[in-house]
C-alpha positions as CSV (number, residue, x, y, z in Angstrom):
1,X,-29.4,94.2,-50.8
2,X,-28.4,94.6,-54.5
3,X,-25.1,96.3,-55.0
4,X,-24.0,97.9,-58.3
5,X,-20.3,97.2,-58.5
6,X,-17.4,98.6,-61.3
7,X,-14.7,96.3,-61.8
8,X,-11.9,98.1,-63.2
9,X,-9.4,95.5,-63.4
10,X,-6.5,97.0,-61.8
11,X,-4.7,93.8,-60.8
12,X,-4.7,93.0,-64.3
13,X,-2.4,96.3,-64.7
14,X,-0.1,95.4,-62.1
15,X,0.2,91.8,-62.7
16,X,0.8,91.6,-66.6
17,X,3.7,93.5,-68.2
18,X,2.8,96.5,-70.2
19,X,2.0,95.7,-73.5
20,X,3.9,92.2,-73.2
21,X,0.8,91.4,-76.0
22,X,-1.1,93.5,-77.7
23,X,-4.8,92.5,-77.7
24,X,-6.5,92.6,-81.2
25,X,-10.5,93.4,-80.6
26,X,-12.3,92.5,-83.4
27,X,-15.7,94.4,-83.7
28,X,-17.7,90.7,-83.3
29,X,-16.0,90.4,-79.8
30,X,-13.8,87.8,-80.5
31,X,-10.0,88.5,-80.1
32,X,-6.3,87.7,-81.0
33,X,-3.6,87.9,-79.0
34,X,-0.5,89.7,-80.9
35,X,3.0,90.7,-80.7
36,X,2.2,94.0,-81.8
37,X,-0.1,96.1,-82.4
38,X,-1.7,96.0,-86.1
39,X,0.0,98.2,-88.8
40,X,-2.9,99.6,-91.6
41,X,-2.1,99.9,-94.9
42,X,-4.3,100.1,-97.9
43,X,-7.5,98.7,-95.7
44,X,-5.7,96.2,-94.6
45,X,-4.6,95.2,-91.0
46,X,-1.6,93.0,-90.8
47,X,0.2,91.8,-87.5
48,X,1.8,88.8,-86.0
49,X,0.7,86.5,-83.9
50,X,1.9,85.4,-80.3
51,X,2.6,81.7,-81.9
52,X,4.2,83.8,-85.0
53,X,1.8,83.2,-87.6
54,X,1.1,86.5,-89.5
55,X,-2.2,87.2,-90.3
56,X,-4.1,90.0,-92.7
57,X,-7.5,90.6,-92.5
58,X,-9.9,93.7,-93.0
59,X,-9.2,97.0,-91.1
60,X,-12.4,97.7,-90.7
61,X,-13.2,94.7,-88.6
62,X,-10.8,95.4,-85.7
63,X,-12.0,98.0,-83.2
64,X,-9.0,99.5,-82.3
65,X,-10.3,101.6,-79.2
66,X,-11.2,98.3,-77.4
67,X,-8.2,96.4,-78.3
68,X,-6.0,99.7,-77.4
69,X,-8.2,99.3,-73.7
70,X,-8.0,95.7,-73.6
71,X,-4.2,96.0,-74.1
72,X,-3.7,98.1,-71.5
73,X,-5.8,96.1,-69.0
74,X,-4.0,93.3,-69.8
75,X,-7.5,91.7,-71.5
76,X,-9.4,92.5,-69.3
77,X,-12.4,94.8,-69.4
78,X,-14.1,97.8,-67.6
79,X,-17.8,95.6,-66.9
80,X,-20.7,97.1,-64.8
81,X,-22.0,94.3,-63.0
82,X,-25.6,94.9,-61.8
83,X,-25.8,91.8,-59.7
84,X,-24.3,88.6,-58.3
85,X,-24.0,85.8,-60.7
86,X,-23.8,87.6,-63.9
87,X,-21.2,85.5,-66.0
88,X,-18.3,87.7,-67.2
89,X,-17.9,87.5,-70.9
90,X,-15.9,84.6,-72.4
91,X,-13.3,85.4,-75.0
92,X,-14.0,83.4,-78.5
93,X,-11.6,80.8,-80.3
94,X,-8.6,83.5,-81.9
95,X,-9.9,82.4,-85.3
96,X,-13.3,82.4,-84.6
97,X,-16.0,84.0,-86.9
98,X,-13.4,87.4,-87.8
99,X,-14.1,86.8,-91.6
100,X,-16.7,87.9,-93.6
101,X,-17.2,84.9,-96.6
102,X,-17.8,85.2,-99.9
103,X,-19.3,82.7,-102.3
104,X,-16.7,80.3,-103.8
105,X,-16.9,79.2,-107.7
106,X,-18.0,75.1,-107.3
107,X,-17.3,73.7,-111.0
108,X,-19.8,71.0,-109.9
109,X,-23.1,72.8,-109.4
110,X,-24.6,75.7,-110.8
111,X,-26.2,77.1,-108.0
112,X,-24.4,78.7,-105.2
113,X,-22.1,76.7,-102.4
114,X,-24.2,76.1,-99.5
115,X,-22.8,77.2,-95.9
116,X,-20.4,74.9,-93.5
117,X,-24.2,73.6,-91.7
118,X,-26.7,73.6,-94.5
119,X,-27.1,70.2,-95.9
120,X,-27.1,70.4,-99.9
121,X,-29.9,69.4,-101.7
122,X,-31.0,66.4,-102.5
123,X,-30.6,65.5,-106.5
124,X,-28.1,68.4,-106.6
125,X,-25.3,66.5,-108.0
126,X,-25.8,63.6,-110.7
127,X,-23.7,61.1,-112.5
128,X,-20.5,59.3,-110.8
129,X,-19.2,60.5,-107.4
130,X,-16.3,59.7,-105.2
131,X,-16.5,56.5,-103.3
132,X,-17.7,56.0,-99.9
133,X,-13.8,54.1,-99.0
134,X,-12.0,57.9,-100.1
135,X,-14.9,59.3,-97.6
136,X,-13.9,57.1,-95.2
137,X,-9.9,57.5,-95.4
138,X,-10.5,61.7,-95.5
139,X,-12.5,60.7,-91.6
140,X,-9.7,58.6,-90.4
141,X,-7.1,61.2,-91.2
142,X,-9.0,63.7,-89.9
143,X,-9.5,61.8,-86.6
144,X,-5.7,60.8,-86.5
145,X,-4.6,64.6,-85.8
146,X,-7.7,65.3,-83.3
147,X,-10.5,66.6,-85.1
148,X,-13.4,64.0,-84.5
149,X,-16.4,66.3,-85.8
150,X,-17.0,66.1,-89.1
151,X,-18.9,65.5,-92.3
152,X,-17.8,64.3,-95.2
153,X,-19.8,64.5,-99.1
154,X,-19.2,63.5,-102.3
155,X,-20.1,66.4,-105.1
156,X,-18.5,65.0,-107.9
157,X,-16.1,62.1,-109.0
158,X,-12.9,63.9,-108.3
159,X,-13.6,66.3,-105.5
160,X,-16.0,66.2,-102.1
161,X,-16.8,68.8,-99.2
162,X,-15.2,67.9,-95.8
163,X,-16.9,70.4,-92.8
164,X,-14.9,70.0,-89.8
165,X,-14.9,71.3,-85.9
166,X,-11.5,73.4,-85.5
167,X,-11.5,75.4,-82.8
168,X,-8.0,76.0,-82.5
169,X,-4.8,77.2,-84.6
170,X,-3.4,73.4,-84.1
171,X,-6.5,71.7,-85.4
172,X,-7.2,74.0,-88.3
173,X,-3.7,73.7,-89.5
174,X,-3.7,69.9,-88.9
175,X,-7.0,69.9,-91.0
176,X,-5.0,72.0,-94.1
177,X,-1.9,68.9,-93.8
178,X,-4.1,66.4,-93.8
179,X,-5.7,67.9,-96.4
180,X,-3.5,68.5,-99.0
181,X,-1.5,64.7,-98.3
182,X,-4.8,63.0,-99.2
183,X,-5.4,64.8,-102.4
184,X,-1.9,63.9,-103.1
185,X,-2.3,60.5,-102.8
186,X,-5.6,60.0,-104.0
187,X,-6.7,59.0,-100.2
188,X,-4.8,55.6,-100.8
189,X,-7.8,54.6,-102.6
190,X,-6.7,52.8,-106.2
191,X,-8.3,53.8,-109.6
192,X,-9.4,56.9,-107.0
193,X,-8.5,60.7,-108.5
194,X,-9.0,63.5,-105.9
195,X,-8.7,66.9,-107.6
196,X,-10.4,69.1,-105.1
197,X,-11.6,69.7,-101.7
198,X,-14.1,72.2,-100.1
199,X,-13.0,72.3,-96.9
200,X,-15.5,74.0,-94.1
201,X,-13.8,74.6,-90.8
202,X,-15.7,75.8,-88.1
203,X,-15.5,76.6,-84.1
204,X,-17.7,74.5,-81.7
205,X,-19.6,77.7,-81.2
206,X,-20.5,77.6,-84.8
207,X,-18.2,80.6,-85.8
208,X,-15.9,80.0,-89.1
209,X,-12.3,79.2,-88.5
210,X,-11.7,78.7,-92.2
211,X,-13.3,78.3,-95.3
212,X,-10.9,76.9,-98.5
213,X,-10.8,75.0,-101.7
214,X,-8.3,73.7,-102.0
215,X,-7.2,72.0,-105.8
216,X,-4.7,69.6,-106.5
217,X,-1.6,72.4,-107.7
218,X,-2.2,74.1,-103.8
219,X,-2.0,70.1,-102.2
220,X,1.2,69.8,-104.1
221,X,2.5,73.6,-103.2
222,X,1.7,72.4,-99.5
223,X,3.3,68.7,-99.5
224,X,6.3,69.9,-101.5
225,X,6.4,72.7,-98.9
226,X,6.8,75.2,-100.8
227,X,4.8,77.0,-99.1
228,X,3.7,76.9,-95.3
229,X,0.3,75.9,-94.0
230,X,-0.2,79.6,-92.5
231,X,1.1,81.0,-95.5
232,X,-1.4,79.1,-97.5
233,X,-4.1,80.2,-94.8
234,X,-3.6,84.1,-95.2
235,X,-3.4,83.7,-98.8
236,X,-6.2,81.3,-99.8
237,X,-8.8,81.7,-96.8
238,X,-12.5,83.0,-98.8
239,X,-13.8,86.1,-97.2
């Protein structure tokens, strides 16, 4: 006999202290987990993270009655479940797919950057590119702090696109170090010159987790730290 059932999540009330974190809904479903909950100003949303990374992004992209539920409930949801064996829905990677892109000025190509999974095309670029050995040095470093997903190409003789799997705060600011110290040094590589990067960072869901380029002055800024890795994130992440 089918049953139609209301879960309402009460446990989650009585088990979690109030607003201990403040869930941040975003209106694509995924979510962060704050400290607070978001002050507006201008358009803009700003709050802090539970890990204490501050982050800024569009008002208009948080639904504030869900996360104000959500919050109270602990995260959890009301869900009308018509049947057995409906899967409740998953939460998505904090950084997930929240920002909305916009198209980033390449100095190497006319036409506009292709996304993180389209493959350029073919003849795009022409005349000298970065070596296959800095290609190779950008992988290894990325695979030395976890992230083992990833694509590496050449668009010009100082600079190259790296898209990367980071579905996590630790992996995408692991990917922004490891980054900046290869520019620095050229990726080890003599005669090499790295000037820029294009650096794709996506969640294994395909959402974005991060979409920079990153030059040589914001590499130094970075390994000179003079400014942090989620300082350099709220400030230079594309919409």
């Amino acid at each position: 006999m089918r049953k139609s059932l209301i879960v309402l999540a009460a446990a989650l009330i009585l088990s979690t202290p109030a607003f201990a974190t403040y869930y941040v809904v975003m209106k694509d479903g995924s979510q962060y987990r704050a400290k607070a909950r978001p002050v507006v100003a201008d358009g803009a949303a700003t709050f802090q993270l539970e890990s204490g990374q501050y982050l800024k992004i569009d008002a208009n992209s948080i639904d504030f009655a869900k996360s104000d539920q959500s919050t109270k409930l602990g995260g959890g949801e009301v869900i009308g479940v018509e049947q057995p064996g409906n899967a409740p829905k998953q939460p998505q990677s904090m950084l997930g797919s929240s920002f909305r892109l916009r198209k980033m000025a390449n100095p190497n190509q006319a036409a506009t950057v292709p996304a993180a999974d389209t493959p350029a095309p073919t003849g795009a670029v022409t005349g000298p590119l970065l070596s296959s050995e800095v290609l190779g040095k950008f992988e290894r470093a990325y695979e030395n702090v976890g992230i083992f997903e990833h694509k590496l190409t050449a668009i010009g003789p100082h600079s190259l696109r790296a898209e990367v799997t980071a579905d996590n705060e630790e992996k995408v600011f692991n990917a922004i170090s490891a980054t900046s110290f290869l520019i620095m040094r050229n990726a080890g590589v003599p005669a090499a010159h790295v000037d820029m990067v294009e650096l794709f960072m996506k969640t294994t869901t395909g959402g974005s987790s991060g979409r920079f380029q990153m030059t040589r002055d914001d590499a130094q800024a970075l390994d000179l730290k003079q400014i942090t890795r989620e300082e350099y994130f709220v400030r230079k992440v594309l919409y």
